[in-house]
N, CA, C and O atoms as a DFTB+ gen file, in Angstrom:
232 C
 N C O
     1  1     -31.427     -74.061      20.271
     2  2     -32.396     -75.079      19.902
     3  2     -33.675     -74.418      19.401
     4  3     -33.904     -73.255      19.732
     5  1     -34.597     -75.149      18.554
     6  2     -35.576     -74.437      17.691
     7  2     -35.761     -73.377      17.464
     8  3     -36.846     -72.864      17.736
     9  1     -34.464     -72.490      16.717
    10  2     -34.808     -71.083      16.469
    11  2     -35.857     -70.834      16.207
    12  3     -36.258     -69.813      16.766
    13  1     -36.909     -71.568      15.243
    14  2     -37.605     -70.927      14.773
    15  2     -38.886     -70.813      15.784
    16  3     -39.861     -70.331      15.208
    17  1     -39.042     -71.040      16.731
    18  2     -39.527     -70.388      18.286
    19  2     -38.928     -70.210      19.016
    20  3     -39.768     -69.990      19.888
    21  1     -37.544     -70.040      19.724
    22  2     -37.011     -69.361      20.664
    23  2     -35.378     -68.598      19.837
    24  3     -34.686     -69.085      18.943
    25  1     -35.211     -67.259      20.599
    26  2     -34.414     -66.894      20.256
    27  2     -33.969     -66.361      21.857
    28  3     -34.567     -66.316      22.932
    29  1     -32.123     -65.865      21.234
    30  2     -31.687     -65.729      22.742
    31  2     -32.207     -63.513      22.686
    32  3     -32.436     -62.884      21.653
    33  1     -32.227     -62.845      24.371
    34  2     -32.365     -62.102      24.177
    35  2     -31.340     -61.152      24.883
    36  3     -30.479     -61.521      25.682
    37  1     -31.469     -60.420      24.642
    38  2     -30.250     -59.469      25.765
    39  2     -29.912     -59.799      27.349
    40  3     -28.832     -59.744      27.936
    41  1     -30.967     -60.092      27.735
    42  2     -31.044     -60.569      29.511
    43  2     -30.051     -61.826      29.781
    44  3     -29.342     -62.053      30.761
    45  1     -30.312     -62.860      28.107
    46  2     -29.446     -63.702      28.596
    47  2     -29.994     -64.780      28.445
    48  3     -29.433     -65.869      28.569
    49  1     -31.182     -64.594      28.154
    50  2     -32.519     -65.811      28.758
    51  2     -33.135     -66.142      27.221
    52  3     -33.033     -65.291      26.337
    53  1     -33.735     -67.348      26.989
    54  2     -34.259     -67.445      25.944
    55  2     -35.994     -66.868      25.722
    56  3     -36.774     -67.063      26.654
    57  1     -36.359     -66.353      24.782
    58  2     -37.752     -66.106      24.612
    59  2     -38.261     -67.055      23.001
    60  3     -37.715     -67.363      21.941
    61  1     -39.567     -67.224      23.626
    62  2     -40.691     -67.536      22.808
    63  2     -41.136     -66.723      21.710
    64  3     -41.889     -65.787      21.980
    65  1     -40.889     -66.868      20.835
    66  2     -41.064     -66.020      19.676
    67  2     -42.773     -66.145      19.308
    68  3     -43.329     -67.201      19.003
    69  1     -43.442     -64.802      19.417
    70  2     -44.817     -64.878      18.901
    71  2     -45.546     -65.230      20.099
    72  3     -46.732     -65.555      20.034
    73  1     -44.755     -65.176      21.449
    74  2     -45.878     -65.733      22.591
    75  2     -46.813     -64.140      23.082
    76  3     -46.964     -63.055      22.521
    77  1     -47.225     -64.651      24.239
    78  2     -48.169     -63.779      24.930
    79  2     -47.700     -63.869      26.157
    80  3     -47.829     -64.950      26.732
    81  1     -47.089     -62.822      26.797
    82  2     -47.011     -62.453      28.314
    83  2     -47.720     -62.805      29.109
    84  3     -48.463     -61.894      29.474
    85  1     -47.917     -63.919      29.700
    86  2     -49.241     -63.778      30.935
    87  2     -48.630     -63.806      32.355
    88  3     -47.874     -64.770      32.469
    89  1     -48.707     -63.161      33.312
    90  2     -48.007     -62.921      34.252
    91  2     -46.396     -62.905      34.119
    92  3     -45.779     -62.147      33.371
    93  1     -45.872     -63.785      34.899
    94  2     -44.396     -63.711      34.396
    95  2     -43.813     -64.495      33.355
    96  3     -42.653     -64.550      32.946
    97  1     -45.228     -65.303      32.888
    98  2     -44.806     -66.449      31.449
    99  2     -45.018     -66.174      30.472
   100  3     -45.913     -65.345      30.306
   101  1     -44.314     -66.717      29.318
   102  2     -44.423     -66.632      27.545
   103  2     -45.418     -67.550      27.640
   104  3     -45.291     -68.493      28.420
   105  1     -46.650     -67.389      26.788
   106  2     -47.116     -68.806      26.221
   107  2     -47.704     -68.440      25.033
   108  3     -47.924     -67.285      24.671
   109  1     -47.936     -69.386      24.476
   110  2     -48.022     -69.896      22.832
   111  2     -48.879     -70.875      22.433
   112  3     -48.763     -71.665      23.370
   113  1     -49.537     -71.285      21.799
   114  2     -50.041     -72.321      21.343
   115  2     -49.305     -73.149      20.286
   116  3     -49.238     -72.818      19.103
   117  1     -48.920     -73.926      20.654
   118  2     -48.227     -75.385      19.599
   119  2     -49.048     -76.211      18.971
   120  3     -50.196     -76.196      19.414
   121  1     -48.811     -77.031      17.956
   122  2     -49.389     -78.353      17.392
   123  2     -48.256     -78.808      17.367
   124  3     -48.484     -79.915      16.878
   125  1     -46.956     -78.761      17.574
   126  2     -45.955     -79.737      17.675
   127  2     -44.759     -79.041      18.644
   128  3     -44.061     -78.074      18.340
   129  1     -44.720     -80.017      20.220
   130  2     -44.260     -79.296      20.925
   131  2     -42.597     -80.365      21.213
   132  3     -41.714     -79.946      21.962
   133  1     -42.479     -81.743      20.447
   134  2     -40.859     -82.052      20.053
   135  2     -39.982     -81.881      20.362
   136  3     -39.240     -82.547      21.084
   137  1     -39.792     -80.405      19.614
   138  2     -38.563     -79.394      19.654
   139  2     -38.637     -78.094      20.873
   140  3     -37.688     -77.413      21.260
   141  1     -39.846     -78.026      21.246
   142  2     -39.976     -77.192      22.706
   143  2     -39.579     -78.563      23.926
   144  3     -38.796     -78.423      24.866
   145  1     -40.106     -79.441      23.701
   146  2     -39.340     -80.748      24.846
   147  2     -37.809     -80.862      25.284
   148  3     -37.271     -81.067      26.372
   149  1     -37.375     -80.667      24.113
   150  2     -36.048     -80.822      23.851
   151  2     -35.650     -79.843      24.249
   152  3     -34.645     -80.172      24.879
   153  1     -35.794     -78.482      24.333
   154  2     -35.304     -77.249      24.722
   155  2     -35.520     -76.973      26.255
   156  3     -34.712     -76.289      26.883
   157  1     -36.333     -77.375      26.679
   158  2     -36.432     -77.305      28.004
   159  2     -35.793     -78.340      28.731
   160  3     -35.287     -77.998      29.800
   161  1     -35.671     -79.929      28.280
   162  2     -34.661     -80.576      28.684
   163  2     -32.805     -80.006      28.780
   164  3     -31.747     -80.428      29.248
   165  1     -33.223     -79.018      28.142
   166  2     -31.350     -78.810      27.367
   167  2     -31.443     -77.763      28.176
   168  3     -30.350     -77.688      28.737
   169  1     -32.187     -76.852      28.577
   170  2     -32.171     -75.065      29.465
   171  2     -31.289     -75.176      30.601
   172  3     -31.545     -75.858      31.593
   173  1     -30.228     -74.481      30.432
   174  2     -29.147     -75.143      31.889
   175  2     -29.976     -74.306      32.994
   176  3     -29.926     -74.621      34.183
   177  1     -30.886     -73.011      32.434
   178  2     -31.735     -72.253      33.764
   179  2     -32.758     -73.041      33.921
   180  3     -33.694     -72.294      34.208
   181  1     -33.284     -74.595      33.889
   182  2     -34.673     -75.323      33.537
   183  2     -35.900     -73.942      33.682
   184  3     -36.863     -74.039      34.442
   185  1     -35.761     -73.271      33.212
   186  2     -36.755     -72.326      32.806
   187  2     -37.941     -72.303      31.734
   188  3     -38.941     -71.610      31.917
   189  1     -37.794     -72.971      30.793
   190  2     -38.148     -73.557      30.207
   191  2     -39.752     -75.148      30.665
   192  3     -39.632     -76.340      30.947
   193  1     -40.716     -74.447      30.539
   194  2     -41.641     -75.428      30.463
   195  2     -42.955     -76.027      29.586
   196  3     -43.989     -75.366      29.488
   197  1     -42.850     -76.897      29.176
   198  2     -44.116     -77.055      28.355
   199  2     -44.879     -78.253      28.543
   200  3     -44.647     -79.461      28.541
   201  1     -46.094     -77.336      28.742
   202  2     -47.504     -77.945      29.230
   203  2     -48.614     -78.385      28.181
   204  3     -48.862     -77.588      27.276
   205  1     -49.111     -79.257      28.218
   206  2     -50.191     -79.391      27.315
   207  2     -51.681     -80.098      28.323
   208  3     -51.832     -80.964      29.184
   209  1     -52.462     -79.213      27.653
   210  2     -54.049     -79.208      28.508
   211  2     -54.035     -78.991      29.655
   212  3     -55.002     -79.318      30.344
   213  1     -52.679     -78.231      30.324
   214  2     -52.208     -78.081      32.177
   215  2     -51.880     -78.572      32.500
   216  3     -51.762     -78.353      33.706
   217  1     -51.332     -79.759      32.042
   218  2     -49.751     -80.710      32.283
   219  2     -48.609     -80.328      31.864
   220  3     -48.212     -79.959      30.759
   221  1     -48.072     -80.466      32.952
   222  2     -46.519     -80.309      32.193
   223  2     -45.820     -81.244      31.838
   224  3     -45.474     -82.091      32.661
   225  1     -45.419     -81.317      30.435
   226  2     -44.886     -82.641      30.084
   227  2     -43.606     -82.427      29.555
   228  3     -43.014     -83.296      28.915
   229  1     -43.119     -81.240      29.803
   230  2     -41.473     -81.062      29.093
   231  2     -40.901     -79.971      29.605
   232  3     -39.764     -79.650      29.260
């Protein structure tokens, strides 16, 4: 789901393409987070989260 921000990586696990490491999380800045909703609904590891203004809404 949305290659064009996540790709799969060797571990197994999906990454954030273009994010920033901050502790043990990817994060990124979005203007359209849609197709990140959808990907974290679909993550059979729900690993996957996306927050907007420190909510998590997907």
């Amino acid at each position: 789901m949305c290659p064009e921000f996540w790709e799969m990586a060797d571990d197994g696990f999906s990454h954030l393409k273009g994010s920033k490491k901050i502790g043990q999380n990817e994060e990124r800045e979005m203007d359209n987070v849609k197709c990140d909703i959808e990907a974290a609904e679909s993550c059979p590891a729900t690993c996957i989260k996306v927050y907007e203004n420190g909510e998590k809404i997907g």
